[in-house]
Backbone bond lengths (Angstrom), bond angles and torsions (degrees), N, CA, C in turn:
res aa  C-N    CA-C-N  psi(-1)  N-CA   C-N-CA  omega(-1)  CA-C   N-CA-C  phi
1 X - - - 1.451 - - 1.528 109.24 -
2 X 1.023 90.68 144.61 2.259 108.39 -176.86 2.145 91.48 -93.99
3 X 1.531 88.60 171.69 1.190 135.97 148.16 1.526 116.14 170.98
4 X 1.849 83.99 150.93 1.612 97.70 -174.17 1.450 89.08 -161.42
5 X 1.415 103.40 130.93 1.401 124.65 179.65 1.556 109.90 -102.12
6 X 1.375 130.89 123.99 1.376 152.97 154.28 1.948 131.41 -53.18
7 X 0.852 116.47 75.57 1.409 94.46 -179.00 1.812 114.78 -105.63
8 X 1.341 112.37 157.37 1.242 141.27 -172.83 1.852 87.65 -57.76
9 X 1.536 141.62 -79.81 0.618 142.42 -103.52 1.784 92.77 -133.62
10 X 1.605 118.15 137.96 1.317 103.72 173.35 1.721 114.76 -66.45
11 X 1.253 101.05 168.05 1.287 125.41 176.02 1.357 100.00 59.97
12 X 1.309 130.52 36.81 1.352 131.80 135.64 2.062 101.47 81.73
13 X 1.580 83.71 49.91 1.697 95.09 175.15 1.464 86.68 -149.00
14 X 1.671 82.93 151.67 1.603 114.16 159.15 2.224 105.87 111.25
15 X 0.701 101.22 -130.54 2.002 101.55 -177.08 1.661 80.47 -79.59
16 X 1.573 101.89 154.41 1.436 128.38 137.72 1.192 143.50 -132.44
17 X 1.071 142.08 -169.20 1.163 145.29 -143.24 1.412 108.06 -160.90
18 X 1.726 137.16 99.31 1.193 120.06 166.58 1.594 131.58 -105.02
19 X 0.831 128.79 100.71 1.504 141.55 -177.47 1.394 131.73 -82.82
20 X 1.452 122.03 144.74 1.636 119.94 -174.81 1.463 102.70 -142.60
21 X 1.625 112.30 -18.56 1.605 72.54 178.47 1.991 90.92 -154.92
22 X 0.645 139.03 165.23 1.713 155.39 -128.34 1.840 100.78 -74.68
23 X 1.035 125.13 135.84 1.679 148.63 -158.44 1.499 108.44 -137.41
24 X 0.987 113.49 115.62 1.605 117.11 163.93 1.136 118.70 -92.06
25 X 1.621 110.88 -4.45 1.555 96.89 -179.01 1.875 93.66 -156.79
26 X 1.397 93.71 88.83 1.881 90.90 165.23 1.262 134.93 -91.44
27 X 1.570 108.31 28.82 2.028 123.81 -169.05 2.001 89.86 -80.69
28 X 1.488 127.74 -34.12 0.771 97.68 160.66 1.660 161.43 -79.45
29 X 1.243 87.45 -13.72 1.872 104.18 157.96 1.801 135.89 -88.35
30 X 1.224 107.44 -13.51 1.164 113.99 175.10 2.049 117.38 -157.28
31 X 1.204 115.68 134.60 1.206 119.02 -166.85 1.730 107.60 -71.05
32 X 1.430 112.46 -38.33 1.548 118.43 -167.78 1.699 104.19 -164.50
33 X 1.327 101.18 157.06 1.876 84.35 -158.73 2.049 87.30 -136.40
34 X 0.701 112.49 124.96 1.672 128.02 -150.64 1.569 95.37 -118.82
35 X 1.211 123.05 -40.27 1.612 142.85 -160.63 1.368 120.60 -137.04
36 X 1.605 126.24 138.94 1.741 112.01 172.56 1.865 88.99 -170.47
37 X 1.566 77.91 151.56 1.435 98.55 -147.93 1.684 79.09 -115.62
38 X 1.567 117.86 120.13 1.716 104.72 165.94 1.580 106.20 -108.54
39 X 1.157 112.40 120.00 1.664 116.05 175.91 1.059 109.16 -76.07
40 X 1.264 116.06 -52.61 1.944 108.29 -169.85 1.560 88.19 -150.19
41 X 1.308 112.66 169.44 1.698 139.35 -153.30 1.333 126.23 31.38
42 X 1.290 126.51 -156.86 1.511 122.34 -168.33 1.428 91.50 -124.33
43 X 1.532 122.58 163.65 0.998 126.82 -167.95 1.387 121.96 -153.39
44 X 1.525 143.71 133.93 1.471 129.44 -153.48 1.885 96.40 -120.24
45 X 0.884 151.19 90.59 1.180 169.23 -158.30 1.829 103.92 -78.64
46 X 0.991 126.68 145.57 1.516 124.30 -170.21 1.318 99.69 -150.49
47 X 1.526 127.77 147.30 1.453 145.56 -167.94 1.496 109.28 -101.16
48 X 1.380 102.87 -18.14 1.437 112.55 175.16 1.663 123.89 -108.61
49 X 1.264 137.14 -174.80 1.755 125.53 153.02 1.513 88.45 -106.87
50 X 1.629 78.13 166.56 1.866 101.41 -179.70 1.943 95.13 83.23
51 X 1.432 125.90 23.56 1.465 120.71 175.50 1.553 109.51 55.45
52 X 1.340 127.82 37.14 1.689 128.28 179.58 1.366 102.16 -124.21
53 X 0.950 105.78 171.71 1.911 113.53 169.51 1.699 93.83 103.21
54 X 1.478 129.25 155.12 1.247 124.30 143.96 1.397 122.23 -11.73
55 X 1.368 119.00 128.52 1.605 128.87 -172.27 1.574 103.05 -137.98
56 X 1.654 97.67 146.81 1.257 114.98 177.79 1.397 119.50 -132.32
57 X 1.263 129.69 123.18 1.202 145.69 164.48 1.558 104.91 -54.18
58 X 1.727 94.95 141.01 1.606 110.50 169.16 0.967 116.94 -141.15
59 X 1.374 133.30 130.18 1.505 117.89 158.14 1.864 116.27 -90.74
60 X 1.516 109.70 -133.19 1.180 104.53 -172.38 1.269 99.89 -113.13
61 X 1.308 129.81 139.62 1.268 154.79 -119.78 1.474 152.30 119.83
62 X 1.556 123.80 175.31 1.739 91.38 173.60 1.619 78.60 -134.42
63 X 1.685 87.98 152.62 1.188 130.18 154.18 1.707 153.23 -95.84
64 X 1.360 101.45 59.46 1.907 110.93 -143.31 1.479 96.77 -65.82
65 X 1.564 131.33 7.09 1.636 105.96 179.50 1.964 85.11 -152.73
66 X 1.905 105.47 146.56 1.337 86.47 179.41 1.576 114.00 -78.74
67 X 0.805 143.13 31.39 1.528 146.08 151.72 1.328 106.10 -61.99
68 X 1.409 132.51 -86.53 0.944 144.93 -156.85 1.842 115.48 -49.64
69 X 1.518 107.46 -3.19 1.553 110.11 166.68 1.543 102.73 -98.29
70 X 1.896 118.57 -17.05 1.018 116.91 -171.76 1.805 121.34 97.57
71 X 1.513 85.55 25.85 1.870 102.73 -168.67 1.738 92.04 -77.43
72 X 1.437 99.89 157.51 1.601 99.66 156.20 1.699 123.21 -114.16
73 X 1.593 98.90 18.15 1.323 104.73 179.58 1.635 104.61 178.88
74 X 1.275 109.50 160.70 1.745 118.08 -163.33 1.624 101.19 -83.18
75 X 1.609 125.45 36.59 1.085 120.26 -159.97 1.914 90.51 -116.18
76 X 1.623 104.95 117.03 1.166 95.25 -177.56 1.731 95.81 -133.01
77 X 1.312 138.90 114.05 1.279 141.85 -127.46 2.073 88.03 -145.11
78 X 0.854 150.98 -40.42 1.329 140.25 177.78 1.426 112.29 -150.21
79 X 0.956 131.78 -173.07 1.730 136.54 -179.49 1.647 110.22 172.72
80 X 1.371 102.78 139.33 1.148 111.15 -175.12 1.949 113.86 -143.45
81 X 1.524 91.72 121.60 1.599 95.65 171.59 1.310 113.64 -62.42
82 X 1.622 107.07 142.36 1.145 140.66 177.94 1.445 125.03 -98.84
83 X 1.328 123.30 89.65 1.398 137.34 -138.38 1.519 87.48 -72.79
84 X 1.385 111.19 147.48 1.563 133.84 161.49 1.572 124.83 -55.66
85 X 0.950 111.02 119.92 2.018 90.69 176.75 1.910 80.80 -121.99
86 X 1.370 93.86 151.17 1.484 109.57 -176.28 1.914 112.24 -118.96
């Protein structure tokens, strides 16, 4: 099992968003996502809903600015866990 928390604001202030398992459409929980915190699993991040648009891989870690995943904009629109194979 994943979680990875979303926030509005860099450095991990302002609204959030906590998540565990795959969203096609996150316009209703958060306006723009600046910051994201991954606690546990890996995670594929999408600029669009419906999993389209530019996508970014995450593992576990934090991310206090969207640069630092390599975003070109605070537009974070669906996400989907990336199941484990062992």
């Amino acid at each position: 099992m994943g979680k990875i928390t979303f926030y509005e604001d860099r450095g991990f202030q302002g609204r959030h968003y906590e998540c565990s398992t795959d969203h096609s459409n996150l316009q209703p929980y958060f306006s723009r996502c600046n910051s994201v915190r991954v606690d546990s699993g890996c995670w594929m991040l999408y600029e669009q809903p419906n999993f389209t648009g530019c996508q970014y891989f995450l593992r576990r870690g934090d991310y206090p600015d969207y640069q630092q995943w390599m975003g070109f904009s605070d537009s974070v629109r669906s996400c989907r866990l990336i199941p484990h194979v062992s």
